[in-house]
Biopython code that builds the backbone (N, CA, C, O; Angstrom):
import numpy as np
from Bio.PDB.StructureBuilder import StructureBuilder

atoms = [
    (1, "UNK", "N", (104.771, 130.485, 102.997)),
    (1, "UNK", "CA", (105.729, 130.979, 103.960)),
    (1, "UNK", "C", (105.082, 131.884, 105.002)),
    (1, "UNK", "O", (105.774, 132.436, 105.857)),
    (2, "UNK", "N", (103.451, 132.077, 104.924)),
    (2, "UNK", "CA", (103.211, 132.680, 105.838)),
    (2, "UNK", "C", (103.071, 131.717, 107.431)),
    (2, "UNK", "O", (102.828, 130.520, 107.583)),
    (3, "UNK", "N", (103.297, 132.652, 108.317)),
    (3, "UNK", "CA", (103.719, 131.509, 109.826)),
    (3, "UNK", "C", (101.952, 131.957, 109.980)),
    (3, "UNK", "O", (101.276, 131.384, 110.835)),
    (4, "UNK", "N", (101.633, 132.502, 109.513)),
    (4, "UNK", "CA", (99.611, 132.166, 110.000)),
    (4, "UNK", "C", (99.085, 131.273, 109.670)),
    (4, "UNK", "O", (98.278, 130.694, 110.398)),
    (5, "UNK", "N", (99.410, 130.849, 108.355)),
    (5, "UNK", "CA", (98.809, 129.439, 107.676)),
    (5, "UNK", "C", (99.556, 128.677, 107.839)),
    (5, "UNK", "O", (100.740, 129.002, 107.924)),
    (6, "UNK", "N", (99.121, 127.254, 107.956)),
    (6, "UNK", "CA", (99.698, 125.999, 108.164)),
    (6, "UNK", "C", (98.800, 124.976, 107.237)),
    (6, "UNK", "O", (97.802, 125.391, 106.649)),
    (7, "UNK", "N", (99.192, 123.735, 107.161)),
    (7, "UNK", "CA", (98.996, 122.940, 106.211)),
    (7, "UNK", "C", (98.888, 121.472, 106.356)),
    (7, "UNK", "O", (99.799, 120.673, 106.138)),
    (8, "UNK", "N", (97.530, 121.155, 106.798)),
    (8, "UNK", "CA", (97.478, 119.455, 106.938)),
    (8, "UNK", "C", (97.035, 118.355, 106.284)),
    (8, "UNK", "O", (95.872, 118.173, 105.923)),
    (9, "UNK", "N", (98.196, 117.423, 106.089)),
    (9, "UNK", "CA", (97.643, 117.002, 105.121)),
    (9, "UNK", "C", (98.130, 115.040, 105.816)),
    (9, "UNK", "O", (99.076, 114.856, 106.582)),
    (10, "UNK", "N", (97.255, 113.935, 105.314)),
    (10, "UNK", "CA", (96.721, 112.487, 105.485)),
    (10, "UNK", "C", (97.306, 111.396, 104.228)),
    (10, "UNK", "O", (96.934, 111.223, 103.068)),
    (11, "UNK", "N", (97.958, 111.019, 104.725)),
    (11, "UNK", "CA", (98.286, 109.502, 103.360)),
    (11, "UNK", "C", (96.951, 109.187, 103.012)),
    (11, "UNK", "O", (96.065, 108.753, 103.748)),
    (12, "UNK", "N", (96.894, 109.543, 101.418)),
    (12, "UNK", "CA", (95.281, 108.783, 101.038)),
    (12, "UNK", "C", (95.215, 107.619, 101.421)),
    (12, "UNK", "O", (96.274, 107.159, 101.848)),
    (13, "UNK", "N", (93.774, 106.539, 101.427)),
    (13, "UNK", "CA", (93.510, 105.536, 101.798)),
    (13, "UNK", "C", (94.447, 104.503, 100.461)),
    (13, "UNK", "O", (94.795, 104.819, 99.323)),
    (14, "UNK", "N", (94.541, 103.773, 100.901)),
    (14, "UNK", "CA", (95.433, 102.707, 99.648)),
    (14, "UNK", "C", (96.816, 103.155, 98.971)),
    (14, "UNK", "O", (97.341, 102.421, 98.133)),
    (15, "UNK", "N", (97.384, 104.349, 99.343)),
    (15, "UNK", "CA", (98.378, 104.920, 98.871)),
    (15, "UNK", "C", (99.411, 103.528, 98.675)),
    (15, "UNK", "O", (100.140, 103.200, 97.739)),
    (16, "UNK", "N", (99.165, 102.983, 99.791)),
    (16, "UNK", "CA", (100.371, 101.695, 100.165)),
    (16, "UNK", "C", (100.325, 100.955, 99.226)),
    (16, "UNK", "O", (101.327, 100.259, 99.059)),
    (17, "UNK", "N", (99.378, 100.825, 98.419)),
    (17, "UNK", "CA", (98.884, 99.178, 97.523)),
    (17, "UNK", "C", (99.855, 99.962, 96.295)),
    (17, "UNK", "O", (100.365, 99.146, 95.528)),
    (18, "UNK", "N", (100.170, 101.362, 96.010)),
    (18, "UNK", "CA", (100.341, 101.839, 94.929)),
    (18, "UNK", "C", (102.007, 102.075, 95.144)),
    (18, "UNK", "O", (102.515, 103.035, 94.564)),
    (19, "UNK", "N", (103.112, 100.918, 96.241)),
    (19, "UNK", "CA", (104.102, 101.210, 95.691)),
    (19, "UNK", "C", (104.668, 100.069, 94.967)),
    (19, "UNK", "O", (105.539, 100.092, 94.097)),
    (20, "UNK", "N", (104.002, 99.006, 95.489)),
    (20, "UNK", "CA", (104.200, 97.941, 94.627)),
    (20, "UNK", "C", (102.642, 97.010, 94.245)),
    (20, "UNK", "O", (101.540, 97.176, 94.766)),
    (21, "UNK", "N", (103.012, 96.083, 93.236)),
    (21, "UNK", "CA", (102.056, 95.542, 93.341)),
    (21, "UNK", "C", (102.069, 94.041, 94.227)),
    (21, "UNK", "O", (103.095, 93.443, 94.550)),
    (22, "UNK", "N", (101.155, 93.759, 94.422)),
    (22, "UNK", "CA", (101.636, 92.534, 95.771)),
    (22, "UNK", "C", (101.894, 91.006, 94.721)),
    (22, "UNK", "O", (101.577, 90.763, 93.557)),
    (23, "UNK", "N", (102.612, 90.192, 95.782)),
    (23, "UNK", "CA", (103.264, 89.426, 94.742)),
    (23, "UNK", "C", (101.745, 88.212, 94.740)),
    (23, "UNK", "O", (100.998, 87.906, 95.669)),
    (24, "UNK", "N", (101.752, 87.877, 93.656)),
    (24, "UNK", "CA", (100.795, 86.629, 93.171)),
    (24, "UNK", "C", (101.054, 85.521, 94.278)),
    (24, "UNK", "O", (102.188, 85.043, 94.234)),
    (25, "UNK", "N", (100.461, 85.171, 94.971)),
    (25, "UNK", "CA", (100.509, 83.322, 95.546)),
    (25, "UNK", "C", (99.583, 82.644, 95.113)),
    (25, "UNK", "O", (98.447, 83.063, 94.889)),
    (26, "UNK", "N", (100.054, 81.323, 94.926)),
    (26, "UNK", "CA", (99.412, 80.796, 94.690)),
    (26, "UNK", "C", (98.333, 79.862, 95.289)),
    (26, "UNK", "O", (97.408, 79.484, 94.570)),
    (27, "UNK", "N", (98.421, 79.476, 96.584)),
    (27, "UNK", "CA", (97.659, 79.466, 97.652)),
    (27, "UNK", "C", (98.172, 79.926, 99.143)),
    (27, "UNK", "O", (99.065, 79.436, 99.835)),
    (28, "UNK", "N", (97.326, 81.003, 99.391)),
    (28, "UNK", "CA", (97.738, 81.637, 100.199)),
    (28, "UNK", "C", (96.634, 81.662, 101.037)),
    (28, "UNK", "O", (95.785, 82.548, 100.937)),
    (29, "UNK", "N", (96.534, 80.283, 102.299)),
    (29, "UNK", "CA", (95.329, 79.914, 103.197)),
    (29, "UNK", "C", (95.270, 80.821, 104.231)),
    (29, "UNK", "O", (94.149, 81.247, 104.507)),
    (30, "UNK", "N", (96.362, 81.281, 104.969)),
    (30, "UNK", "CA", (96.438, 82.428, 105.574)),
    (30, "UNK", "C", (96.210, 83.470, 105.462)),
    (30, "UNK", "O", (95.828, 83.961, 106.524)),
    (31, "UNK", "N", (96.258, 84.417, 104.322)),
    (31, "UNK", "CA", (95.757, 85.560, 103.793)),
    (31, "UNK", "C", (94.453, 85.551, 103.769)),
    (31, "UNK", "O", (93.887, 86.618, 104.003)),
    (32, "UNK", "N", (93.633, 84.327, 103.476)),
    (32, "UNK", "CA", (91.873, 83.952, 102.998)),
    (32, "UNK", "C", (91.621, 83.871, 104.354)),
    (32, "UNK", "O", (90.520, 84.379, 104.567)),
    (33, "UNK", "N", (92.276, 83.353, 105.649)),
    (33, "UNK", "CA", (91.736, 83.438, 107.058)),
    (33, "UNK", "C", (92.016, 85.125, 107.302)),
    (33, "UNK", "O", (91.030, 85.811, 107.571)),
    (34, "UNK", "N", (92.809, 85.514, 107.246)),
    (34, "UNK", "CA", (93.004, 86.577, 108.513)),
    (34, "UNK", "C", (93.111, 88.117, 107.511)),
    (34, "UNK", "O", (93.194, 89.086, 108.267)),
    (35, "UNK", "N", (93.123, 88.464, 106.209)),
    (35, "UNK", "CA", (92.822, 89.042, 105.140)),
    (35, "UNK", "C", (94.612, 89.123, 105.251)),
    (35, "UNK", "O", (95.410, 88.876, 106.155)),
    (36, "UNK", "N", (94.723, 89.536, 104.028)),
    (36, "UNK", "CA", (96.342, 89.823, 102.936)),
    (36, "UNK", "C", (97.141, 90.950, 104.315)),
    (36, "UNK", "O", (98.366, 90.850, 104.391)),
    (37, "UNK", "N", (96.600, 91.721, 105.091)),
    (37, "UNK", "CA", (97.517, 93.200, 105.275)),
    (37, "UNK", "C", (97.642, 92.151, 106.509)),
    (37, "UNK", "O", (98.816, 91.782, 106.461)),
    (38, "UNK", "N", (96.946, 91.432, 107.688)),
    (38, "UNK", "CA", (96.818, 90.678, 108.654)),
    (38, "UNK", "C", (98.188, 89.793, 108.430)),
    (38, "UNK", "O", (99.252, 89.611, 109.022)),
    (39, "UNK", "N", (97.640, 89.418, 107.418)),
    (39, "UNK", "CA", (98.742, 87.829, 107.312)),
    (39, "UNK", "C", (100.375, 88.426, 107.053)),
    (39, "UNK", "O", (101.385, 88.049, 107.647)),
    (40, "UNK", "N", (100.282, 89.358, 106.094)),
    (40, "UNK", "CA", (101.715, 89.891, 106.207)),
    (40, "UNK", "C", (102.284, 90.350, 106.946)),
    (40, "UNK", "O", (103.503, 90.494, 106.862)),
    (41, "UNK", "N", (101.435, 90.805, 108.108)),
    (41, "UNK", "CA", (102.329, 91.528, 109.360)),
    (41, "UNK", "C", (102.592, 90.206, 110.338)),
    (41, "UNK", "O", (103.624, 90.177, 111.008)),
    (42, "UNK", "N", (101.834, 89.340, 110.389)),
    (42, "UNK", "CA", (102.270, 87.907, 110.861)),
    (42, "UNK", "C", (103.364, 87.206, 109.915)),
    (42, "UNK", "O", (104.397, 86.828, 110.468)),
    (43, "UNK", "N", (103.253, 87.052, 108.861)),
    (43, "UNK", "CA", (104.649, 86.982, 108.255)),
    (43, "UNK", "C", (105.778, 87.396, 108.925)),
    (43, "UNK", "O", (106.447, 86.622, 109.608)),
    (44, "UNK", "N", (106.084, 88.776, 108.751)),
    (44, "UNK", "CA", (107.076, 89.428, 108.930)),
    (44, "UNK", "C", (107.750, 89.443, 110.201)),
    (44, "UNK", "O", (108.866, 89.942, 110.343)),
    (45, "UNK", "N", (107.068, 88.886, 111.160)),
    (45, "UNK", "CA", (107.048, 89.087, 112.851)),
    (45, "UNK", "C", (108.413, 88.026, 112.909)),
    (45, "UNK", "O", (108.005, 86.878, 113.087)),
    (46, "UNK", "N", (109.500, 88.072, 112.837)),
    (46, "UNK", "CA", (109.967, 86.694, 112.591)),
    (46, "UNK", "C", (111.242, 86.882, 114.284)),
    (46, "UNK", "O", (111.782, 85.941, 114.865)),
    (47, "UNK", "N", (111.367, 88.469, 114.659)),
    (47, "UNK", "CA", (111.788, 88.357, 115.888)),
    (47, "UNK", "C", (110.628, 89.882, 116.124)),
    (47, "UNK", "O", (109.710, 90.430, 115.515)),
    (48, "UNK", "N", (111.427, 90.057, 117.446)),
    (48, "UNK", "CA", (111.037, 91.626, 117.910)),
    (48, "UNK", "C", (110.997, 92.914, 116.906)),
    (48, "UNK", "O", (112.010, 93.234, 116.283)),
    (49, "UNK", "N", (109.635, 93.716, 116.773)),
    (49, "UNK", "CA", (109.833, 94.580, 115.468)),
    (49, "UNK", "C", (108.702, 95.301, 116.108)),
    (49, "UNK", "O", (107.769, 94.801, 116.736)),
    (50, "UNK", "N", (108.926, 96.527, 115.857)),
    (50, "UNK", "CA", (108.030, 97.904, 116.928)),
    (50, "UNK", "C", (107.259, 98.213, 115.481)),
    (50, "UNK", "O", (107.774, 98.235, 114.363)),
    (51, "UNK", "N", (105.602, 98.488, 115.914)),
    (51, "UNK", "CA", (104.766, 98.861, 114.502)),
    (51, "UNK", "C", (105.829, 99.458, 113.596)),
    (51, "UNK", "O", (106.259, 98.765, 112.673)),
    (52, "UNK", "N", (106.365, 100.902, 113.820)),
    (52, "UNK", "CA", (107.231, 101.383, 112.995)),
    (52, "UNK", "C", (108.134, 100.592, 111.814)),
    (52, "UNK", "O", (108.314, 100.766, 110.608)),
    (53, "UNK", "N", (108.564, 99.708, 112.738)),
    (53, "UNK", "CA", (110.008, 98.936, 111.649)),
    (53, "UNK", "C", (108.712, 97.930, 110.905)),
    (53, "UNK", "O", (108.691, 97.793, 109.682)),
    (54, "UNK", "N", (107.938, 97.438, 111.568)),
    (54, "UNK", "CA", (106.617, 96.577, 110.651)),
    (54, "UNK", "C", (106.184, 97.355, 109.295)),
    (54, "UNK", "O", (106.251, 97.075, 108.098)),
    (55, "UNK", "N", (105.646, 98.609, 110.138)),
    (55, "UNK", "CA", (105.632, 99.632, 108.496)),
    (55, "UNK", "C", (105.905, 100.061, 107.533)),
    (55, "UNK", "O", (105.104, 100.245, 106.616)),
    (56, "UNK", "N", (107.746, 100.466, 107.486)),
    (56, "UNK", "CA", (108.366, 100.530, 107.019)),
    (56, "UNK", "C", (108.822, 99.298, 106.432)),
    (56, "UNK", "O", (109.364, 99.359, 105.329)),
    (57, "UNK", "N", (108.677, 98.132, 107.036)),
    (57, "UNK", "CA", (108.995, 96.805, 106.236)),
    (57, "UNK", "C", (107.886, 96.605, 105.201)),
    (57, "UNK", "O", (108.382, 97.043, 104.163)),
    (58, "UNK", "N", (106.632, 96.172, 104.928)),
    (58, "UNK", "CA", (105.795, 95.991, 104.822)),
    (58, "UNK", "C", (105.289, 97.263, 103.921)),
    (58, "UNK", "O", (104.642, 96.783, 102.991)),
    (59, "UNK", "N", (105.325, 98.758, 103.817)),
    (59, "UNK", "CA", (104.858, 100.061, 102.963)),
    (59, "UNK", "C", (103.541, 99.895, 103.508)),
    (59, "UNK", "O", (102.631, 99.588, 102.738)),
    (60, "UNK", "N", (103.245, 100.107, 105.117)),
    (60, "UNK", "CA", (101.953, 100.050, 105.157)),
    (60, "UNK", "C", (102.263, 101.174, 106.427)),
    (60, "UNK", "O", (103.261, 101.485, 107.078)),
    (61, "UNK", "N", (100.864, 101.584, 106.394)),
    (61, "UNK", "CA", (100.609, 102.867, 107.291)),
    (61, "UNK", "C", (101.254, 102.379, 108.541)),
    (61, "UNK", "O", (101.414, 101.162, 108.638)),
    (62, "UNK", "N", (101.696, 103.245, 109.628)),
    (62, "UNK", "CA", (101.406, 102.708, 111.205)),
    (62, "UNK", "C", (99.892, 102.254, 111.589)),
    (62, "UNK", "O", (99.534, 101.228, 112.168)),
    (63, "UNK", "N", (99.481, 102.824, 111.326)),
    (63, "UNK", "CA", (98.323, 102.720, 111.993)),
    (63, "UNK", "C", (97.326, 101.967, 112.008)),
    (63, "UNK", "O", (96.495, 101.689, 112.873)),
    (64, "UNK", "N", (97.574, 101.488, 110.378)),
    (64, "UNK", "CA", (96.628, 100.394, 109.727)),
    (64, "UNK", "C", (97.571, 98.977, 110.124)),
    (64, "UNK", "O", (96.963, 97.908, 110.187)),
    (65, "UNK", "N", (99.375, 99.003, 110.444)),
    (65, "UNK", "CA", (100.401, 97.714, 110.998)),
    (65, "UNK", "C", (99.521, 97.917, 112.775)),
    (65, "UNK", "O", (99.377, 96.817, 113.309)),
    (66, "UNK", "N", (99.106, 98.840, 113.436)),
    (66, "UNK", "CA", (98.833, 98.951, 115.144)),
    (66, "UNK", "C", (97.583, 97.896, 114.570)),
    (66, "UNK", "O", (97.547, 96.665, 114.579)),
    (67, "UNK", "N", (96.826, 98.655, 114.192)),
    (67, "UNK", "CA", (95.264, 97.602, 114.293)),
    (67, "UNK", "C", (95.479, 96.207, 114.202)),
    (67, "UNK", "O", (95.171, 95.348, 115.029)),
    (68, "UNK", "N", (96.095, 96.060, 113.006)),
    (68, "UNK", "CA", (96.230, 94.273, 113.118)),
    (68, "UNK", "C", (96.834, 93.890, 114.179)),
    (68, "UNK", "O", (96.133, 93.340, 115.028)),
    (69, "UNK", "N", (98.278, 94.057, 114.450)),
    (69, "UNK", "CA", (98.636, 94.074, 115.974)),
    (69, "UNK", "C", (97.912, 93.794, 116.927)),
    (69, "UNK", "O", (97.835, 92.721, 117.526)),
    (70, "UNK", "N", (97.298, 94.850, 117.119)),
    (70, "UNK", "CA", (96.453, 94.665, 117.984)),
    (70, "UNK", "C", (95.157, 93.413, 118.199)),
    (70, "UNK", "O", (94.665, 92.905, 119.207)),
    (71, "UNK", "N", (94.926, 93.240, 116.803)),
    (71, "UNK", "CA", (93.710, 92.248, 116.881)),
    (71, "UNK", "C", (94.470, 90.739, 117.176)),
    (71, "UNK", "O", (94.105, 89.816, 117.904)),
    (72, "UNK", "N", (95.901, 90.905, 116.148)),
    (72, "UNK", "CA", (96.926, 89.422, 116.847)),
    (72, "UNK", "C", (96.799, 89.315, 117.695)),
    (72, "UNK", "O", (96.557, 88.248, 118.259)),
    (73, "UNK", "N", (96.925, 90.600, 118.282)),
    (73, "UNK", "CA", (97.658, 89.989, 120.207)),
    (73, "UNK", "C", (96.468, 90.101, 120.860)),
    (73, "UNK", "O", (96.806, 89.833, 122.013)),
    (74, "UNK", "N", (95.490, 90.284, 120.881)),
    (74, "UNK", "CA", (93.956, 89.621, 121.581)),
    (74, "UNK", "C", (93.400, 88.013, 121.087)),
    (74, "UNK", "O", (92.725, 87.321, 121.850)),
    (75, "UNK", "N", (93.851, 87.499, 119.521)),
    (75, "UNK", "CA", (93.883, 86.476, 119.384)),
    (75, "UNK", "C", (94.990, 85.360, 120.333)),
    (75, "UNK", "O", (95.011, 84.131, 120.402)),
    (76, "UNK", "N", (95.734, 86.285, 120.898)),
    (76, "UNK", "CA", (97.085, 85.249, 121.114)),
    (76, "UNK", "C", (98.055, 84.740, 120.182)),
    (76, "UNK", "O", (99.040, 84.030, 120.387)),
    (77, "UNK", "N", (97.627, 85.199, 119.193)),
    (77, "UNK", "CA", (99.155, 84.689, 118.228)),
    (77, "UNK", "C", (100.477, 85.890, 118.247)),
    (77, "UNK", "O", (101.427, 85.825, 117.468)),
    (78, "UNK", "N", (100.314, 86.953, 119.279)),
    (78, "UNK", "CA", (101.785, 88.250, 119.118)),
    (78, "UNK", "C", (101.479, 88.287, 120.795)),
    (78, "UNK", "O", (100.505, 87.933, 121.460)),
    (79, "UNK", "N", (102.637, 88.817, 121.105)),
    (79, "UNK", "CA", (102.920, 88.947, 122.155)),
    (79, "UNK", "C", (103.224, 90.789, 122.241)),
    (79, "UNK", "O", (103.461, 91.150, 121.088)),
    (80, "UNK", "N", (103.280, 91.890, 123.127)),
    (80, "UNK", "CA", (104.117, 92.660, 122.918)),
    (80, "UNK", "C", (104.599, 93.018, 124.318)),
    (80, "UNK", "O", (103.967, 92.820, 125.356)),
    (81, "UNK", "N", (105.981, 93.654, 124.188)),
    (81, "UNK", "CA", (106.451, 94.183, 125.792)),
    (81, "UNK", "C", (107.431, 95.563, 125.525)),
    (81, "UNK", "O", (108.308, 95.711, 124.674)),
    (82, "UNK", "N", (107.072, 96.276, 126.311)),
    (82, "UNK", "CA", (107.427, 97.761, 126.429)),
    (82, "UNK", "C", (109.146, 97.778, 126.723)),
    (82, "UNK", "O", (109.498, 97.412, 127.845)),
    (83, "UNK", "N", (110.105, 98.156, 125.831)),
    (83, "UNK", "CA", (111.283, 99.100, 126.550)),
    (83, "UNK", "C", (111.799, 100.171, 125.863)),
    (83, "UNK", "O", (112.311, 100.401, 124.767)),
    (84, "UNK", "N", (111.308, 101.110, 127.498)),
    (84, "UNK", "CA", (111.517, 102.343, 127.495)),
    (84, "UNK", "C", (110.277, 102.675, 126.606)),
    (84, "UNK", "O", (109.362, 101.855, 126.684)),
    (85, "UNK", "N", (110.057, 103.970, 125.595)),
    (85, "UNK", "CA", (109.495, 104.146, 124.682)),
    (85, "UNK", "C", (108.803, 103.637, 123.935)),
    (85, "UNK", "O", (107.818, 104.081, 123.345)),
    (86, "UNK", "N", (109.395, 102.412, 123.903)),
    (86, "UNK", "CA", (109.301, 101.889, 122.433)),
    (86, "UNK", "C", (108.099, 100.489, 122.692)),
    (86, "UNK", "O", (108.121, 100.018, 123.829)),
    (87, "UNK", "N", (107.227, 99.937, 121.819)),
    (87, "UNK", "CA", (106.636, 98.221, 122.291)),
    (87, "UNK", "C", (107.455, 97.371, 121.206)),
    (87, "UNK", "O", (107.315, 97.770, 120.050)),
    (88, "UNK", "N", (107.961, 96.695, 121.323)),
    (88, "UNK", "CA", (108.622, 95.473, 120.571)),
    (88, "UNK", "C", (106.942, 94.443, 120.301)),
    (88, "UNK", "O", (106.094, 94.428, 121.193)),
    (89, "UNK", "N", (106.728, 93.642, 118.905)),
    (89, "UNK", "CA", (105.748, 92.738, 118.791)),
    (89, "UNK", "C", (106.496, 91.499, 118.568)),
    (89, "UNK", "O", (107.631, 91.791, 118.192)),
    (90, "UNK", "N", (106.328, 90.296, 118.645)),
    (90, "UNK", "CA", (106.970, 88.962, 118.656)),
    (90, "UNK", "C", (105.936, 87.684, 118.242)),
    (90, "UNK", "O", (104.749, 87.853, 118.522)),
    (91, "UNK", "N", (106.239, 86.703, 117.738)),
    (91, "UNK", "CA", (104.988, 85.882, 117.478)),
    (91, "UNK", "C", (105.114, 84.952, 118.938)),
    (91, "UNK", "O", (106.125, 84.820, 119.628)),
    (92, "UNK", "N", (104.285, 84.592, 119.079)),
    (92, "UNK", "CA", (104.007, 83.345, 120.298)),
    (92, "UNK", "C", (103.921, 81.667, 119.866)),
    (92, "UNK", "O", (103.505, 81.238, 118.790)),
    (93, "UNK", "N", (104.222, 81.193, 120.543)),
    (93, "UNK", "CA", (104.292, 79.549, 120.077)),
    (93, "UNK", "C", (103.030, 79.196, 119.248)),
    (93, "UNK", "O", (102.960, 78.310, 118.397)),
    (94, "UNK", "N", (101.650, 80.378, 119.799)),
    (94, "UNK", "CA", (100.462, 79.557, 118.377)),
    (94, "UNK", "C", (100.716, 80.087, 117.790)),
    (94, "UNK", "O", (100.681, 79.393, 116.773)),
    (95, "UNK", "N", (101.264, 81.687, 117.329)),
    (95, "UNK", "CA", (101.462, 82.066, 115.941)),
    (95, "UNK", "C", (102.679, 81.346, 115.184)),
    (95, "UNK", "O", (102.672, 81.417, 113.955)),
    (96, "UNK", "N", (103.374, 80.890, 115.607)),
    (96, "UNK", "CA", (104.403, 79.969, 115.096)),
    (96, "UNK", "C", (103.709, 79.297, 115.059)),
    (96, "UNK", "O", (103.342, 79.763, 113.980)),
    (97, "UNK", "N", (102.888, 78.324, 115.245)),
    (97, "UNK", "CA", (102.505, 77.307, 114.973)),
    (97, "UNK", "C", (101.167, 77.475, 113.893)),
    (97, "UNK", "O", (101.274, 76.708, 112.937)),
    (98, "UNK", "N", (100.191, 78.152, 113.874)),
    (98, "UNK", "CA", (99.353, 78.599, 112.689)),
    (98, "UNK", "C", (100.125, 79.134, 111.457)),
    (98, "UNK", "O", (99.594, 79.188, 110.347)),
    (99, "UNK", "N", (101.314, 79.501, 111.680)),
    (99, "UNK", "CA", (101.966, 79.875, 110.483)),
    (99, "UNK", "C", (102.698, 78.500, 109.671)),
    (99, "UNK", "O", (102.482, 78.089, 108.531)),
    (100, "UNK", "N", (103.639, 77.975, 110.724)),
    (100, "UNK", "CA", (103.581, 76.473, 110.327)),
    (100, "UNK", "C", (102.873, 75.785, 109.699)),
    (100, "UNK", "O", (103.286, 75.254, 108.668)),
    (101, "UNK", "N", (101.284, 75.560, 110.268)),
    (101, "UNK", "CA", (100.298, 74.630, 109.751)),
    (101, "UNK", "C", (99.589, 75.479, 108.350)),
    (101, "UNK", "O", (99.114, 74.711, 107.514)),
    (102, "UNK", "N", (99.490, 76.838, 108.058)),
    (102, "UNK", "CA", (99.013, 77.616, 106.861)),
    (102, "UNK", "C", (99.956, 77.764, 105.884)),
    (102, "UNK", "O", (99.558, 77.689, 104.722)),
    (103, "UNK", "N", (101.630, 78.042, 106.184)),
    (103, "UNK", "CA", (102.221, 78.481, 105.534)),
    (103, "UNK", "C", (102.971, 77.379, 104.881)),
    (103, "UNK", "O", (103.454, 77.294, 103.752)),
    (104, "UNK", "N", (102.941, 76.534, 105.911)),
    (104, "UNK", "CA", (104.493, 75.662, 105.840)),
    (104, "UNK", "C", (105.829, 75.829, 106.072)),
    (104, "UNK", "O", (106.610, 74.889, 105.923)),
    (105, "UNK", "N", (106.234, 77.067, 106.469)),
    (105, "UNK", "CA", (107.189, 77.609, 106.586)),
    (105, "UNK", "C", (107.649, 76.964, 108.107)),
    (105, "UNK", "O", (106.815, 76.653, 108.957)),
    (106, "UNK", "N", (109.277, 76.807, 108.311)),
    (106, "UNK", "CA", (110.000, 75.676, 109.269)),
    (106, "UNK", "C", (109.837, 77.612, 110.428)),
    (106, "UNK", "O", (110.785, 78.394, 110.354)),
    (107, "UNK", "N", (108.815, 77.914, 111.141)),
    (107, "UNK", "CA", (108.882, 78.915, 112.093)),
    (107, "UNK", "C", (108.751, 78.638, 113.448)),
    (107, "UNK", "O", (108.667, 79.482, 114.340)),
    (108, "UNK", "N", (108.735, 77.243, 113.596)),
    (108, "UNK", "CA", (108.345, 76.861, 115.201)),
    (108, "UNK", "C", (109.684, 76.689, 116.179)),
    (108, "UNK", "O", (109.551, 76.176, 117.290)),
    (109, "UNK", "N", (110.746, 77.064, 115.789)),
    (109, "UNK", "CA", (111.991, 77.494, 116.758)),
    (109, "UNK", "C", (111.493, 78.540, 117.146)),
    (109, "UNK", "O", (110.680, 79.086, 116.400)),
    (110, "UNK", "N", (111.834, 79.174, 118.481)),
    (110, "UNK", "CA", (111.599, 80.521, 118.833)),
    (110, "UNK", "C", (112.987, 81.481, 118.634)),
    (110, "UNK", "O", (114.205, 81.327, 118.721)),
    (111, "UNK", "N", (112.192, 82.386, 118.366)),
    (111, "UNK", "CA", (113.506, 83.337, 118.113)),
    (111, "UNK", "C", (113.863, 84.001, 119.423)),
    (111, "UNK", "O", (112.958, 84.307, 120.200)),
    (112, "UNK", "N", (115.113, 84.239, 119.709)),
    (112, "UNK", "CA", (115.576, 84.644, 121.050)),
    (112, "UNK", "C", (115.549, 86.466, 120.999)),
    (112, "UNK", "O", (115.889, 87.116, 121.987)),
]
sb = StructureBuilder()
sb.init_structure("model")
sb.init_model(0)
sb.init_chain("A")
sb.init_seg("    ")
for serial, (resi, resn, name, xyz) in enumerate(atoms, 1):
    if name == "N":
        sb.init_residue(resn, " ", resi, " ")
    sb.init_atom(name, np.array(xyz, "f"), 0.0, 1.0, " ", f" {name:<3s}", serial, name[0])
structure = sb.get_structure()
């Protein structure tokens, strides 16, 4: 309670892996291309979702959901666009479509 001292403190590294354990697949070609934390934030992209709501979806840092982000959307598979404050991330017709061809999953409608 003293206002002289203050107190900083960092989410340990892996804290995230320790709220659940991740679910078993059984082939999971996407995860082996782009590693497990990569592929799930491409998963999840299924409309507009700001790192934050990615993080909170997902139990993964911001910061460690920005990086991949970021490396998507220099690959071209995410798109992102600014309103106000906030960046919205979105998949793009190749990430729909690499998810398609890895996952199998019916994702090549675009979401509005």
């Amino acid at each position: 309670d003293d206002p002289e001292v203050f107190a900083l403190s960092f989410q340990a590294r892996g804290a995230a892996a320790l709220r659940e354990p991740p679910e078993p697949v059984a082939e999971d070609r996407l995860g082996l291309m782009l590693g497990r934390g990569r592929a799930a934030v491409l998963r999840e992209l299924g409309g507009p979702l700001t790192t934050a709501g990615l993080a909170d979806r997902l139990g993964l840092a911001p910061s460690t959901v920005s990086e991949h982000l970021s490396v998507l959307s220099e690959a071209g598979v995410v798109t992102r666009h600014r309103v106000g404050r906030s960046v919205y991330y979105q998949l793009t017709d190749t990430g729909r479509s690499l998810l398609a061809l890895l996952v199998g999953e019916n994702v090549l409608h675009a979401v509005a």
